[in-house]
C-alpha positions as CSV (number, residue, x, y, z in Angstrom):
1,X,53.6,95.9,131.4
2,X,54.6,98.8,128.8
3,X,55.0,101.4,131.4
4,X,57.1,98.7,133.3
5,X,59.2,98.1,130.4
6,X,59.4,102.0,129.7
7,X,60.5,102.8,133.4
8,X,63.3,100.2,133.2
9,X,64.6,101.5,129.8
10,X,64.3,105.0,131.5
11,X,66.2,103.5,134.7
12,X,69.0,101.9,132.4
13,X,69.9,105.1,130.6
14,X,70.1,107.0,133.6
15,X,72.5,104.7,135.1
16,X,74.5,104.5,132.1
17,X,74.4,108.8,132.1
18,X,75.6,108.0,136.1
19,X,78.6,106.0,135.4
20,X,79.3,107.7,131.9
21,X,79.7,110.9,134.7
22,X,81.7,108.8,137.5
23,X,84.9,110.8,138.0
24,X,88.0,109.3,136.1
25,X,90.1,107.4,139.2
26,X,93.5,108.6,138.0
27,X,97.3,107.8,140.2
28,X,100.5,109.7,139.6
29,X,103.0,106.9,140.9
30,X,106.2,107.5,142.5
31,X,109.2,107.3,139.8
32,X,110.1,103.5,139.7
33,X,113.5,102.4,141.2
34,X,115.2,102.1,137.6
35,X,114.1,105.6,137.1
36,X,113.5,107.1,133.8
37,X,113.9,110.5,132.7
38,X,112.6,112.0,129.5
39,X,114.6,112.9,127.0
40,X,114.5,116.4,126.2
41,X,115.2,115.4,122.3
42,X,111.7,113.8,122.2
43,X,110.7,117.7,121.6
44,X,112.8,117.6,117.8
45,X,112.1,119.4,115.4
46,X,112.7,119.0,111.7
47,X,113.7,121.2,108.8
48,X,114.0,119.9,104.9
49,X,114.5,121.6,101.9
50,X,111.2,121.5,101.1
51,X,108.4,124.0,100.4
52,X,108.6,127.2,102.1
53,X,110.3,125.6,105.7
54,X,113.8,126.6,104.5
55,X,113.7,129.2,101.9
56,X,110.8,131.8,102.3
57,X,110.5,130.4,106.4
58,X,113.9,130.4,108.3
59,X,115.8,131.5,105.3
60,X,114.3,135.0,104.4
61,X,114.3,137.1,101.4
62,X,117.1,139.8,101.6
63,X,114.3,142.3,100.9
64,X,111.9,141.0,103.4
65,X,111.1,143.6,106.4
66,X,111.7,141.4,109.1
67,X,113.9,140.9,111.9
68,X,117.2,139.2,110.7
69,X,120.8,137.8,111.3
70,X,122.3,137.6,107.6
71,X,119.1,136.0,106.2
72,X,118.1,133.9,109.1
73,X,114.7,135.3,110.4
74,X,114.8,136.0,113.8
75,X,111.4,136.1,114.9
76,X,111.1,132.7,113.9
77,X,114.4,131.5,116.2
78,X,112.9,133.7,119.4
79,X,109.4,131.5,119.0
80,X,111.2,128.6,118.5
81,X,113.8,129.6,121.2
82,X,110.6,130.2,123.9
83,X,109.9,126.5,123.4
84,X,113.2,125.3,123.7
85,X,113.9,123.0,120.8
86,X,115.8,120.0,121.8
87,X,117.2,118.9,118.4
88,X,116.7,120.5,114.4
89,X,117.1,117.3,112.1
90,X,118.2,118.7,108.6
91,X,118.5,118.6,105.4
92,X,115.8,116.1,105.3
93,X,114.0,113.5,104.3
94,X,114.1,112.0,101.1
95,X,116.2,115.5,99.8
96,X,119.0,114.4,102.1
97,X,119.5,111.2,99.8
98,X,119.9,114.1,96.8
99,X,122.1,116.5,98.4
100,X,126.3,117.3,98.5
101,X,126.9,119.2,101.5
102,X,129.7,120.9,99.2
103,X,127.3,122.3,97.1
104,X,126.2,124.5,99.8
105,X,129.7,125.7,101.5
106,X,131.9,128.3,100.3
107,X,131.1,131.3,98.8
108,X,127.7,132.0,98.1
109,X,127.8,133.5,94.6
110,X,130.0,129.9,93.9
111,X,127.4,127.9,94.8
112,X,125.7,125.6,91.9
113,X,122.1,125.9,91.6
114,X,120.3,122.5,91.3
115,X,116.9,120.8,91.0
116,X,114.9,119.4,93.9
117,X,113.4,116.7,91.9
118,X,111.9,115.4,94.7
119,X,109.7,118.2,95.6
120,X,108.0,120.2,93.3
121,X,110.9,120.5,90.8
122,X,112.1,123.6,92.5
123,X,115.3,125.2,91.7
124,X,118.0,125.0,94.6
125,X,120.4,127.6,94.6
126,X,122.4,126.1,98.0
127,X,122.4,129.7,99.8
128,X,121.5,128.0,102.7
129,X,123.9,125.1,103.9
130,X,125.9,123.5,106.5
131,X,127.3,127.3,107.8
132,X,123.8,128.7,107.7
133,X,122.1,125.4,109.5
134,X,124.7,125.4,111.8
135,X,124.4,129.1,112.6
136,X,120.7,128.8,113.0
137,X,120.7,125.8,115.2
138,X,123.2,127.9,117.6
139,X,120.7,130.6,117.3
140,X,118.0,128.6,118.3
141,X,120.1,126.7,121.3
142,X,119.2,123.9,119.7
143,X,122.0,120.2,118.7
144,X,121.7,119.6,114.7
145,X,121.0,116.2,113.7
146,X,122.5,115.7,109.9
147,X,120.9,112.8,107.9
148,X,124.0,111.9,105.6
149,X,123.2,111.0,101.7
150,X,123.3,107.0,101.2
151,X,121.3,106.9,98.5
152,X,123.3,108.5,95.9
153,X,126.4,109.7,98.1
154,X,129.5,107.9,99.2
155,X,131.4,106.7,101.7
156,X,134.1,109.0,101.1
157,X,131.3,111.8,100.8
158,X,129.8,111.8,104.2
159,X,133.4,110.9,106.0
160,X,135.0,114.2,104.8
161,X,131.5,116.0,106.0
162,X,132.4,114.7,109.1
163,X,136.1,115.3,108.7
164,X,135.4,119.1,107.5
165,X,132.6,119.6,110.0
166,X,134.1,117.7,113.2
167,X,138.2,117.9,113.1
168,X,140.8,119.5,114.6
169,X,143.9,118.4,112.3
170,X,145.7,120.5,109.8
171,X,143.8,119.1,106.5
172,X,143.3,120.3,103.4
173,X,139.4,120.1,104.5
174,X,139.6,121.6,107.7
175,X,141.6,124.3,105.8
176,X,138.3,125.0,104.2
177,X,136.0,125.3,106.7
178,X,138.3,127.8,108.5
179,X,138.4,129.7,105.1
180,X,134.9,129.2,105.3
181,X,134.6,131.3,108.5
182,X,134.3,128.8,111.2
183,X,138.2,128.3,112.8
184,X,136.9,125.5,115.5
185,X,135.3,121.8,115.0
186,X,131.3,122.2,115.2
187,X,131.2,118.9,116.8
188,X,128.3,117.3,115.6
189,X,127.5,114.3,117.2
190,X,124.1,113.3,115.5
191,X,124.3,111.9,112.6
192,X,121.4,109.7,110.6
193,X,122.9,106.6,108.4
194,X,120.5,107.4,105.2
195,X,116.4,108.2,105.5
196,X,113.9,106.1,104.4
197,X,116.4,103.8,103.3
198,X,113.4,101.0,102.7
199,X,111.6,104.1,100.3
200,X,113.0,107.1,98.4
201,X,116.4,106.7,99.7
202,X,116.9,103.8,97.7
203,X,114.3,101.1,97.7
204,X,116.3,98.8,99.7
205,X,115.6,95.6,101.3
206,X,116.2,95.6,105.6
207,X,119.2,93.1,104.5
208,X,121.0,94.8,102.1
209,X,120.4,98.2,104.2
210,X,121.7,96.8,107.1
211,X,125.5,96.2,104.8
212,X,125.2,99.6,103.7
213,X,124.9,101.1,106.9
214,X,127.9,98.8,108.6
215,X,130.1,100.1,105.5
216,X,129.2,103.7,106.0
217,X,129.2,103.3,110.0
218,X,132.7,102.0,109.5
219,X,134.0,105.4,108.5
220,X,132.1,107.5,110.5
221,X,135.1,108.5,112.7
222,X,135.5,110.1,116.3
223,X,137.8,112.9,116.1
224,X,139.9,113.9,119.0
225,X,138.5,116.8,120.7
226,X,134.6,116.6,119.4
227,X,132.6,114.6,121.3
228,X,131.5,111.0,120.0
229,X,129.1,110.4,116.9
230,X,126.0,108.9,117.7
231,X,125.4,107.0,114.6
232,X,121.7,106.8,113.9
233,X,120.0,103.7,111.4
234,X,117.5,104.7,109.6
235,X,114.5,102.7,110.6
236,X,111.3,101.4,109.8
237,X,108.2,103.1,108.1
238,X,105.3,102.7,110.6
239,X,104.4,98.8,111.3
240,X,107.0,97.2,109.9
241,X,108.5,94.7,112.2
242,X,110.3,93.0,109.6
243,X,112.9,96.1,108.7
244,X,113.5,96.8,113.1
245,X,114.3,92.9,113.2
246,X,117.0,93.0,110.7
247,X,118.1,96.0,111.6
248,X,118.4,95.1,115.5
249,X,120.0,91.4,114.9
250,X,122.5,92.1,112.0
251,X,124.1,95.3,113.1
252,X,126.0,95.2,116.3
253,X,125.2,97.2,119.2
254,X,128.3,99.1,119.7
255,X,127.7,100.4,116.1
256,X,124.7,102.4,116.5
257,X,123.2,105.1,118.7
258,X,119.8,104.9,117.6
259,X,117.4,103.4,115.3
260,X,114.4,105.5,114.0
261,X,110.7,104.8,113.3
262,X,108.2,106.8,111.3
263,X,104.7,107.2,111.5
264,X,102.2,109.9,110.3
265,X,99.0,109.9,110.9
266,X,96.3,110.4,108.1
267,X,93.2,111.2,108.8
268,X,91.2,109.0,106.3
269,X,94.3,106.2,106.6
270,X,94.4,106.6,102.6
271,X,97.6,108.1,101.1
272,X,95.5,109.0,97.6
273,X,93.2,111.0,99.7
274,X,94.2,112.4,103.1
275,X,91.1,114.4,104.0
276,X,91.4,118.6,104.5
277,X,93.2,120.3,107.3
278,X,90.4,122.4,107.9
279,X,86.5,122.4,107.4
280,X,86.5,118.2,108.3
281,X,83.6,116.6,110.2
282,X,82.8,114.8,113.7
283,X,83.4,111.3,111.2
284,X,86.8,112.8,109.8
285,X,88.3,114.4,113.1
286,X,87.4,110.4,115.2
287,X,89.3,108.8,112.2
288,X,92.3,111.0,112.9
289,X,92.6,110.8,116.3
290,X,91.7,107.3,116.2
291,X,94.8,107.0,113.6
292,X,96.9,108.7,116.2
293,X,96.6,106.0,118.8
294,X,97.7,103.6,116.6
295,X,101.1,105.1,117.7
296,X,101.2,103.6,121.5
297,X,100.7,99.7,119.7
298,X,103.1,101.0,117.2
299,X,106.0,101.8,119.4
300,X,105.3,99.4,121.8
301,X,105.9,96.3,119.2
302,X,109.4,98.0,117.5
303,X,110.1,98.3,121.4
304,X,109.9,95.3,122.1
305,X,112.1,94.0,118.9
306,X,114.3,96.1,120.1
307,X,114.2,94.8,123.9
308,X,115.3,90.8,122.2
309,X,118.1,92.1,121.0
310,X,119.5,95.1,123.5
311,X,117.4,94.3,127.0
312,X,119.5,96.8,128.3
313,X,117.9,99.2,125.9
314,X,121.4,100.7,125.0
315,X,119.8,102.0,121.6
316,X,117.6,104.7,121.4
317,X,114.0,104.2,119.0
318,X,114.1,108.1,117.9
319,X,110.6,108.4,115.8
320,X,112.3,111.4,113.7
321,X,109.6,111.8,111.2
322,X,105.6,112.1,112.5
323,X,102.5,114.7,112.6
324,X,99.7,114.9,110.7
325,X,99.4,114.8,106.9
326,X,96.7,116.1,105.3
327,X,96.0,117.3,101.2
328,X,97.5,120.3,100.8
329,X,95.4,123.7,100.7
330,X,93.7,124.3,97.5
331,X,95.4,126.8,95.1
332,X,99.1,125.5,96.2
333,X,102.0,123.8,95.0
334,X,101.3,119.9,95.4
335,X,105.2,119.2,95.8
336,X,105.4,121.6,98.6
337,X,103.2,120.2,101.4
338,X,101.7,123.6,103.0
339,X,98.5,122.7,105.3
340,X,96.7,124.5,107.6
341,X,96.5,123.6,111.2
342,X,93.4,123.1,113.9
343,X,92.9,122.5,117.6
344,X,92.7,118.7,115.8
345,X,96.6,118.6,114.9
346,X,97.1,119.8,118.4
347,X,95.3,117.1,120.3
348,X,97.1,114.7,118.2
349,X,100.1,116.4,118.9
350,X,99.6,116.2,122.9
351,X,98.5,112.7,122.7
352,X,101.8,111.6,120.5
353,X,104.1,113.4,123.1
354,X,102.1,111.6,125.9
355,X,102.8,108.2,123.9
356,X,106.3,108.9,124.1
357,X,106.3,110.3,127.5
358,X,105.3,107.1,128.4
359,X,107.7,105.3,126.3
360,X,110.8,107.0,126.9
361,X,112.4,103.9,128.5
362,X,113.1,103.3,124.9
363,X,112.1,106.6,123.1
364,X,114.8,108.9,123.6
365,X,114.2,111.0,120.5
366,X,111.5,112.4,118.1
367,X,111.0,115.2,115.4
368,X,108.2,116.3,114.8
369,X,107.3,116.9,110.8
370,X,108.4,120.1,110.1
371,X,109.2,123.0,111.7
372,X,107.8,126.1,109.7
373,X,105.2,125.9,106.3
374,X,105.2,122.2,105.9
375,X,103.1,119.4,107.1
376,X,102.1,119.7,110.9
377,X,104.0,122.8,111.2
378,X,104.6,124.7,114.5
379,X,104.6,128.4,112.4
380,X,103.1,129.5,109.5
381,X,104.5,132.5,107.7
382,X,103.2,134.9,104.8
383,X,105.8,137.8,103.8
384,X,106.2,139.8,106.9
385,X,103.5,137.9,108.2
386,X,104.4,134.6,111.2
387,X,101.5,133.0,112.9
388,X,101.8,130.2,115.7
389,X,99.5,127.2,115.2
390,X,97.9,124.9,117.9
391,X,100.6,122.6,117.6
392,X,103.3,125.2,118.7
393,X,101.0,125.9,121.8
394,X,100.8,121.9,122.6
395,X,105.0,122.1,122.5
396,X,105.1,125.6,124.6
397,X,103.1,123.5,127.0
398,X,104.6,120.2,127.3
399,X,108.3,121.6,127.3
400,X,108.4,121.2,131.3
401,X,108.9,117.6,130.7
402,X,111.6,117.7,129.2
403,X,115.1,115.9,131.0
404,X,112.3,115.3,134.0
405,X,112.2,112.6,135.8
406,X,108.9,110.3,134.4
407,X,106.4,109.1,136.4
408,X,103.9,106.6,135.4
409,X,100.0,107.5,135.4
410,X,97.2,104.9,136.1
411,X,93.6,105.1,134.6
412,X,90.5,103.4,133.5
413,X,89.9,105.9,130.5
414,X,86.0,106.5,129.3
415,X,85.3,105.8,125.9
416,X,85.1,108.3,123.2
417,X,81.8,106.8,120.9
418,X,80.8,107.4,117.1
419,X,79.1,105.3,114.3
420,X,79.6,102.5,116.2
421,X,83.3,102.4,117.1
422,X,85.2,103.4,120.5
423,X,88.4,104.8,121.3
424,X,89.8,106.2,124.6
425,X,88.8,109.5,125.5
426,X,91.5,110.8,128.0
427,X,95.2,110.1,127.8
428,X,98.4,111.4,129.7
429,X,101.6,111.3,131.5
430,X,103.6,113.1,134.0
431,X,107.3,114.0,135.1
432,X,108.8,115.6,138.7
433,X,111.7,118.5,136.9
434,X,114.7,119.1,139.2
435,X,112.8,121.6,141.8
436,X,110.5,119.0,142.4
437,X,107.4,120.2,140.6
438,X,105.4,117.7,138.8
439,X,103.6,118.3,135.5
440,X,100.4,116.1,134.5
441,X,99.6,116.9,130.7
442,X,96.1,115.4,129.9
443,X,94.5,115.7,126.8
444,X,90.3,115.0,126.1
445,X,90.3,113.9,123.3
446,X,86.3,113.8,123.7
447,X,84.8,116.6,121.3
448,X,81.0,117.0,123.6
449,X,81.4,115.9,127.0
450,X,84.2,117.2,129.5
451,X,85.7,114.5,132.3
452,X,86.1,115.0,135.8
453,X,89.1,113.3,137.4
454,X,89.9,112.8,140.7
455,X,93.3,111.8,141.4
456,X,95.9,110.0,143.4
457,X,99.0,111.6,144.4
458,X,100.8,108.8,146.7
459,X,104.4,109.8,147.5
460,X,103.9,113.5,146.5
461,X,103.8,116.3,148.6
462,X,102.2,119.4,146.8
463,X,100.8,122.2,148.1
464,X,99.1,124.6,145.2
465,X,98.4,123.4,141.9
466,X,97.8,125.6,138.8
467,X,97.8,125.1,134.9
468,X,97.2,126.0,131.3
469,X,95.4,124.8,128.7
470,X,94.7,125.0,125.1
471,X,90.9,124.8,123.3
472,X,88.2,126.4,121.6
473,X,84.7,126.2,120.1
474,X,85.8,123.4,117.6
475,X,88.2,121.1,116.6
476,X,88.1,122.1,113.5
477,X,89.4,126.1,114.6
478,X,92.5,127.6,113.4
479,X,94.6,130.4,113.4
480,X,95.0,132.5,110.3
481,X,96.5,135.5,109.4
482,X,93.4,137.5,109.8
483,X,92.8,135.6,113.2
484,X,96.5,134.8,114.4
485,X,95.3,133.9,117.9
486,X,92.1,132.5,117.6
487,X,93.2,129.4,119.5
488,X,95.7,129.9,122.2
489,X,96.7,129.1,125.5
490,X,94.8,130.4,128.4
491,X,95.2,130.0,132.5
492,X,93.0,127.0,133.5
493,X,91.1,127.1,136.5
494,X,89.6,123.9,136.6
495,X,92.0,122.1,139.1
496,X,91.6,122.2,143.1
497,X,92.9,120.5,146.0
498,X,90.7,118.6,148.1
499,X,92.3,117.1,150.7
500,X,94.8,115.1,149.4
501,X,93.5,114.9,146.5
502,X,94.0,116.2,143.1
503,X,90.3,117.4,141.5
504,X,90.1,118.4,137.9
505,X,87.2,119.2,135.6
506,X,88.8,118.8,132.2
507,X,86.9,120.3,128.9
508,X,85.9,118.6,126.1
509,X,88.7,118.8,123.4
510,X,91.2,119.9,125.3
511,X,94.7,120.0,126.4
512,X,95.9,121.0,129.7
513,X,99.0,121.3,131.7
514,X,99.2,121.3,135.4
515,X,102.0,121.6,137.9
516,X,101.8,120.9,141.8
517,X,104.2,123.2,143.7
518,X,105.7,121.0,146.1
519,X,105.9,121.8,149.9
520,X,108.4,124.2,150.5
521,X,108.3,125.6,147.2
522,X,107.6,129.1,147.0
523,X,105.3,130.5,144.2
524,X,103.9,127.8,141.5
C-alpha cells in the first residue's frame, strides 16, 4: 500500500512537471474593426528639477569634457534621440507648483537664484529654463509637455507663459521672447493644469481642484497660428477612484485633453521603507513585480470612470508619472532620489509598457519617472562618465510600437509561485507598423524556468521572424560604471517558424522583441 501511495505521489508530480511544461497557446488577433493605434507619447519621458536629471545630467558643467551645444550634453540627446522620445514633460512634479517660468528667461547672469525647498534644499540658480528646455526637446525631436504652477502661481502667471511662449501678436511679452532669441511662437500644445494637485501641489480636495482647474482652463488661450492647447488635469494618485470621478463629471469634456494617473511601484509596498535597487532577494524582486501588475487593475478601473462619462473616450488617461522607487543608494543625498537600476526595473518596465499597450484605447500618454539620475532612470551619468541602464534597453526595444496599429494577444499565462502566493508569469502585446511588420514584446517575468509558446497568427502573413532580447544571470544585475554593459541587448534566436506557426522558447527573466517580415517584404 505504501509503495502504491508512493507511485501515485510520483505519478502526480510528474504530471504536474508535464503540464507546468505544456507550451503557452498564445493568438495575435487581427486589429479589431474600430482599430486602435498606439500612441507614440505612451514612450514620455520626464525631466524635473531635481537631483542631478537637470543640472549635472542634461544640463552640463561648462568645464565638463563632454560633447555639448551651449551646456546641453549631447551624448545624452543622441541616446535619447536613438529611442525616439515621444514627449519630455518638465519642470516637474511637485517643483512645477514652486517655479516662475520668468525666473528662468532672460539673460542668464539676471537670473535670481532660489531654493528648491522641495528637494534637498538645493540652490536654483534658473540657468536652465524655458529657452534651454525648449532647445533641448528640439534637439531631442521630442513635443514638451509644461506642467503650469497652480499651487502657488496665478492665472495671470501661466496665461502670459502661454502668451510669451505661444503668440504671434506684437506684445510687450512676445517683444521679450524675440529679445530673448526666439523671433517665432514655440507652439506648445501640452500643457498640465497643476501636478499632484490632491498632494504637494496643494492638498486639495477633487472638488475644489476641479474649480481651480476650470478657472485656469478658462484662460488657457488658442493663439492664431500655434496649434491648439491640449489642456491636461492633473489626475489621481494610484487607486483613487474618488479624485477620476470628480474630475470626469464636474469638468466638461470640451475643456480638457487629458487626465493623468500616477502610479509607482515599490517593491516592499511601504513608502517608509522601499527596499534597495540592488543586492534584493527572490522574496523582494516577486513583491516588485507583483506590485507592478497592480497597474493593469489600476488603469482598467480609472478607465472605466472615465468610459461613464466620455464613452467615446475623447479624453486621454496619460499616466505621466510611474517606474520604480526604491531607497536611494547609501552615501547620497536623500532629497535627490539617485538609485541604481537592474534587469528587475527593466521587466517592470516591459510589463508596464505592455499594460498600456493593451490599454491604449484609453491610454494615449505616459512618462516614465525620470529621464537621467533620478528614480527609474533611463541613463546614469558620473563626470564625463554616461551609462545606459536596463530600462533604456526595454524602451530601445519597445519603440517599434509606437503610432502602430494594436493588436490584441490571447493567452492562458503559467503561474509565477513563491511563499505561497502566485502571479502571472508571461505578459505581452503586439502592433502591425505601417510596412506591415508586426512586433510581439513578451516579457518572463519567471526568474528559473523559461516558457515555450507556440502561437497563433490568424490573418497574418509573415514569412521570417527575428528578434532581440534583454537578460542576464540575475535579476538583480546592473550596469555600472566599471561594467557599463553588463546587461544589454543581444540577437535572440529562440524563435522559428513551423508551419504556420509562430514557435518560441522564451528565457527565464527576460524580455524579448520579435518582428515577422510580412510576405513581400524584403529583409526583416
Amino acid at each position: 500500500m505504501r509503495g502504491l501511495v508512493a507511485a501515485l505521489a510520483l505519478l502526480t508530480l510528474t504530471a504536474t512537471a508535464a503540464l507546468a511544461q505544456q507550451p503557452v497557446q498564445l493568438t495575435v488577433q487581427p486589429a479589431p474593426a474600430a482599430k486602435t493605434t498606439i500612441s507614440k507619447h505612451i514612450y514620455g519621458h520626464f525631466a524635473e528639477h531635481l537631483g542631478r536629471c537637470v543640472y549635472d545630467g542634461f544640463w552640463a558643467d561648462p568645464g565638463l569634457n563632454v560633447p555639448k551645444q551651449g551646456r546641453i550634453r549631447l551624448d545624452i540627446v543622441e541616446a535619447l534621440r536613438k529611442i525616439k522620445v515621444a514627449n519630455l514633460r518638465w519642470p516637474g512634479g511637485c517643483f512645477a507648483d514652486a517655479y516662475h517660468w520668468r525666473d528662468g528667461v532672460g539673460p542668464t547672469a539676471q537670473r535670481p537664484r532660489t531654493i528648491n525647498t522641495w528637494w534637498g534644499d538645493a540652490v536654483e540658480d534658473n540657468s536652465f529654463g524655458t529657452h534651454e528646455f525648449l532647445e533641448l526637446c528640439q534637439l531631442l525631436g521630442a513635443e514638451p509637455y509644461l506642467a503650469a504652477n497652480v499651487g502657488s502661481g496665478t492665472v495671470q502667471e501661466m496665461a502670459n507663459w502661454m502668451e510669451y511662449l505661444n503668440s504671434n501678436a506684437d506684445t510687450p511679452l512676445t517683444q521679450q521672447r524675440r529679445q530673448n532669441g526666439h523671433a517665432e511662437p514655440y507652439g506648445v500644445t501640452m500643457w498640465g493644469i497643476g501636478n499632484e494637485s490632491w498632494g504637494c501641489g496643494g492638498n486639495m480636495t477633487p472638488a475644489y481642484y476641479t474649480d481651480v482647474y476650470k478657472r485656469y482652463a478658462t484662460f488657457a488661450h488658442n493663439y492664431p497660428g500655434s496649434p491648439p492647447l491640449k489642456r491636461i488635469v492633473s489626475g489621481a494618485n494610484g487607486d483613487d477612484p474618488a479624485w477620476t470621478e470628480t474630475c470626469m463629471k464636474n469638468i466638461p469634456l470640451g475643456m480638457m485633453w487629458g487626465l493623468t494617473l500616477h502610479q509607482y511601484t515599490l517593491p516592499t509596498g511601504d513608502w517608509g521603507k522601499k527596499g534597495p535597487a540592488t543586492g534584493f532577494g527572490e522574496a523582494e524582486y516577486f513583491s516588485t513585480v507583483r506590485n507592478c501588475l497592480r497597474m493593469d487593475a489600476i488603469v482598467a478601473k480609472h478607465a472605466a470612470i472615465m468610459d461613464k462619462y466620455d464613452p467615446k473616450k475623447q479624453v486621454a488617461l496619460l499616466v505621466d508619472e510611474w517606474g520604480v522607487w526604491t531607497d536611494v543608494e547609501p552615501g547620497t543625498n536623500p532629497g535627490f532620489l539617485y538609485q541604481q537600476n537592474s534587469l528587475r526595473d527593466a521587466l517592470v518596465a516591459g510589463t508596464t509598457l505592455n499594460i498600456f499597450n493593451n490599454h491604449c484605447d484609453r491610454v494615449r500618454g505616459a512618462n516614465l519617472a525620470q529621464a537621467v539620475n533620478v528614480l527609474q532612470a533611463l541613463i546614469l551619468t558620473d563626470k564625463e562618465k554616461m551609462l545606459l541602464t536596463p530600462t533604456y534597453h526595454v524602451f530601445d526595444l519597445y519603440q517599434v510600437h509606437q503610432d502602430a496599429e494594436w493588436l490584441p494577444v490571447q493567452f492562458q499565462s503559467p503561474e509565477y509561485e513563491l511563499g505561497g502566493e502566485k502571479i502571472p508569469a508571461l505578459n505581452a502585446s503586439a502592433s502591425r507598423d505601417k510596412s506591415g511588420a508586426v512586433h510581439i514584446s513578451l516579457v518572463n517575468l519567471n526568474p528559473n524556468q523559461a516558457l515555450t509558446l507556440q502561437t497563433t497568427l490568424p490573418g497574418i502573413s509573415w514569412k521570417a521572424v527575428s528578434g532581440r532580447i534583454l537578460t542576464s544571470a540575475k535579476v538583480s544585475d546592473y550596469n555600472s560604471f566599471d561594467k557599463p554593459n553588463a546587461v544589454q541587448l543581444a540577437d535572440f534566436k529562440g524563435a522559428k517558424k513551423h508551419g504556420d506557426q509562430l514557435v518560441v522558447t522564451l528565457p527565464a527573466k527576460s524580455v524579448v522583441v520579435l518582428e515577422l517580415t510580412p510576405t513581400g517584404k524584403t529583409g526583416s
